[in-house]
N, C-alpha and C positions, 0 to 999 in steps of 0.2 A: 504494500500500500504506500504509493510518492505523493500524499497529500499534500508536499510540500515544495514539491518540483518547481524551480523557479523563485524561489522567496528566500527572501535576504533576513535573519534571525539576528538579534541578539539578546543572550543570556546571561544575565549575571545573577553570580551566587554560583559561577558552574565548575569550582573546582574540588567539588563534593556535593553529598545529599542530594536534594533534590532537585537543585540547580543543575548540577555532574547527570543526575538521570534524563531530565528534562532536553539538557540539550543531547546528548545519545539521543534519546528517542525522536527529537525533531529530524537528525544527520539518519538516522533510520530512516525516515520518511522519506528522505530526496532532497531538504533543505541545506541551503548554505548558513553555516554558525560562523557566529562568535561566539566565543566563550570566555566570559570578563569574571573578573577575581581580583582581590587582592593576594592572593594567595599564589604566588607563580609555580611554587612546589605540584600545589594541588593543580592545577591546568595543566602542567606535564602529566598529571596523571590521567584528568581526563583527553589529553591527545594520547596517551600511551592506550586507552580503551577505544576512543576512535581509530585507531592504525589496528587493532586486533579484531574491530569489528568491519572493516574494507572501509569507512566513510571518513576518515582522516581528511582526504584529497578536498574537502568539502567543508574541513574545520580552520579554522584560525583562534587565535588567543590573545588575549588584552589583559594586560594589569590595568583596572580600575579601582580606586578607592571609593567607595560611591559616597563617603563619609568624607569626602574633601572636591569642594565645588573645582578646582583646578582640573584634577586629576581625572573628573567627569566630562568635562568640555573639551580637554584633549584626548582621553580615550574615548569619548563617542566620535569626534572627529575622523579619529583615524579609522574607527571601523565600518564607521558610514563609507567613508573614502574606500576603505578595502572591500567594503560587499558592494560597490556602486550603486546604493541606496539601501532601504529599507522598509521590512514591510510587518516584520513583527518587532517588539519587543517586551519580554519574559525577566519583570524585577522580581527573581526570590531570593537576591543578598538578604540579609539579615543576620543580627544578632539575637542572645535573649540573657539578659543577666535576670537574680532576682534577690530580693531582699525585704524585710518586712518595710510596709510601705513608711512610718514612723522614723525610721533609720537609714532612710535612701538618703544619700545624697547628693544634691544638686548636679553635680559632674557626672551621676552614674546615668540621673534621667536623662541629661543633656544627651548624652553620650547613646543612648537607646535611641532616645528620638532621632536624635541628630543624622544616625546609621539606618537607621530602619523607612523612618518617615520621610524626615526631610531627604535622604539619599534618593528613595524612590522617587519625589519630587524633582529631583536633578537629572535624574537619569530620563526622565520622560518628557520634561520640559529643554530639554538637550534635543532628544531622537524626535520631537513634534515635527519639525520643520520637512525631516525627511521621509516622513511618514506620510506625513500630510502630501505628498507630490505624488502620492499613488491614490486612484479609484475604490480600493478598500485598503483598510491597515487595522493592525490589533497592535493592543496592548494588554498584557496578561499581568497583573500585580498580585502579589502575594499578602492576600492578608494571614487570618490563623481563626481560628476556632476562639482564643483569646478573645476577637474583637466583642464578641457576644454572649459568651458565658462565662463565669467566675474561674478563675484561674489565681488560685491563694498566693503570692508573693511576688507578682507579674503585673504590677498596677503601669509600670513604665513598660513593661512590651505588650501590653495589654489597650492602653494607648495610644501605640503606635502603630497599633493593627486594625483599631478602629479609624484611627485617621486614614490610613491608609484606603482601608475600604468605603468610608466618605470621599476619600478624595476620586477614587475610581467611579464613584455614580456622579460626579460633574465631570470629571472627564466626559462619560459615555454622552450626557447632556450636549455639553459646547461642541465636540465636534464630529457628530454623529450625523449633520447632515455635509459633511464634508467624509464621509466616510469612511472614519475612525471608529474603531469596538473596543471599548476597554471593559475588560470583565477581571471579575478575582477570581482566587481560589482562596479557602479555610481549610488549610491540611490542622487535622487534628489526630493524637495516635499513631503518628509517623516514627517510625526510628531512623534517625539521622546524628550527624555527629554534636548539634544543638542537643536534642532532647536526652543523648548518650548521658550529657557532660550538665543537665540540669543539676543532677545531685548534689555536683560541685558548687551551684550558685547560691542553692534553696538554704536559708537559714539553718544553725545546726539546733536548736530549738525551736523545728518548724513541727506542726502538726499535719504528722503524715494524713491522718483521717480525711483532711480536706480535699486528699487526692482519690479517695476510695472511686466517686464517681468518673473518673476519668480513666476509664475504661470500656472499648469497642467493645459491642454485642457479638459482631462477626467472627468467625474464626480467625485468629491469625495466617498470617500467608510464609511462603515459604521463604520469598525476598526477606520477613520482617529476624529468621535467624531462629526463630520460634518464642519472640516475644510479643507480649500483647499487645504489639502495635502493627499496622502496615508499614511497607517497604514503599521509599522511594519511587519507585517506579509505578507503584497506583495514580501517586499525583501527576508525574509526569505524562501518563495517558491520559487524565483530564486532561492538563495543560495544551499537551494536542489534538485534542478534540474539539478546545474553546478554539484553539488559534487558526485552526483552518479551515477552511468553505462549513465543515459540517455543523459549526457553530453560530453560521452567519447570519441566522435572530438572536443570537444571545448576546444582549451588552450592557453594562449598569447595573448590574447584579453580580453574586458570586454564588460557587460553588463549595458545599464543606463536602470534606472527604477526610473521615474521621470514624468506619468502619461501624458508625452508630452509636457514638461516645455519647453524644448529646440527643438521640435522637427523643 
């Protein structure tokens, strides 16, 4: 299936999780990536899994900081210029620290916001221009399951997931009769190397009970390792399902995909 034959991608967040899966699965389809990170290590890795799956020839890489407006304006730059436009683009960079809300500190919100929200903000108000020069275009932003259910010690990525997903329904609003989709997705129950490395954030006086709920109905899958969460790669086939023709009523709203955590 080349749902993606001809369309110029870029991905960030893609040198692991769901990012790393997401664009696989686009270069699976036919499309030409980018794959942006700040992470260079991690983007040798995912060109090292595009050259073992044949679609390398169709991959490129960018270090992006999407947390530093500089570093955004010349990595979109350049990879506008390397794909000779652009027709999707896929913000699942993100952070997630956590702490009891009472004890956060100014730098720690800053610093979620700043990466998570305002990053997405950059990165799309950068790629507008060359989006915009095509008859349709997506934009796929990552909110989380966060933005709308309680999530105990996540008040600042929690935040920045709800912003995020306000910001995707005026997106879809202002330039939806110029031909732009901007849709989310709400992975929730994912194993990636975020949700791996939560333990390490969550307060060592947290009350695990608050997590009891936040747990899929569905079986786990065989991607998730056999833990009780989905694998990467479930969101990544939303993500392309929203991004290509077969999505093309869907804009202004989002997708959770969270194996029934919340349902």
């Amino acid at each position: 299936m080349n749902r993606f034959d001809n369309r110029r991608i870029l991905v960030t967040g893609a040198a692991s999780g769901i990012g790393q899966a997401t664009a696989l699965r686009l270069l699976e389809e036919g499309g030409t990536v980018v794959a942006a990170d700040v992470s260079e290590d991690g983007l040798a890795r995912t060109a090292e899994l595009a050259e073992a799956a044949g679609t390398a020839g169709r991959l490129s890489v960018a270090a992006i900081d999407i947390g530093d407006e500089k570093s955004v304006i010349d990595g979109v730059s350049r990879s506008v210029e390397k794909l000779g436009g652009l027709d999707v683009l896929v913000n699942a960079a993100g952070i997630l620290r956590a702490s009891h809300t009472h004890e956060t500190p100014l730098d720690l919100w800053n610093q979620v916001i700043g990466i998570n929200l305002t990053g997405t903000f950059l990165m799309v108000r950068e790629c507008l221009p060359a989006l915009l020069r095509n008859e349709r275009s997506v934009v796929v932003n990552f909110s989380s399951t966060s933005a709308a259910y309680a999530h105990p010690y996540m008040a600042a990525y929690a935040a920045s997931k709800g912003g995020i997903q306000s910001f995707t329904h005026a997106l879809a609003l202002e330039y939806g009769k110029q031909g732009l989709r901007a849709v989310g997705v709400a992975p929730g129950s994912i194993k990636t190397g975020i949700t791996d490395a939560t333990s390490g954030y969550v307060p060592s006086d947290a009350d695990w009970s608050l997590f009891a709920k936040l747990s899929p109905i569905l079986p786990t899958t065989l991607e998730s390792g056999g833990a009780a969460m989905g694998g990467p790669e479930q969101v990544a086939g939303v993500v392309a399902m929203l991004a290509s023709d077969d999505g093309a009523f869907v804009t202004g709203t989002e997708i959770r995909i969270d194996g029934g955590t919340h349902a």
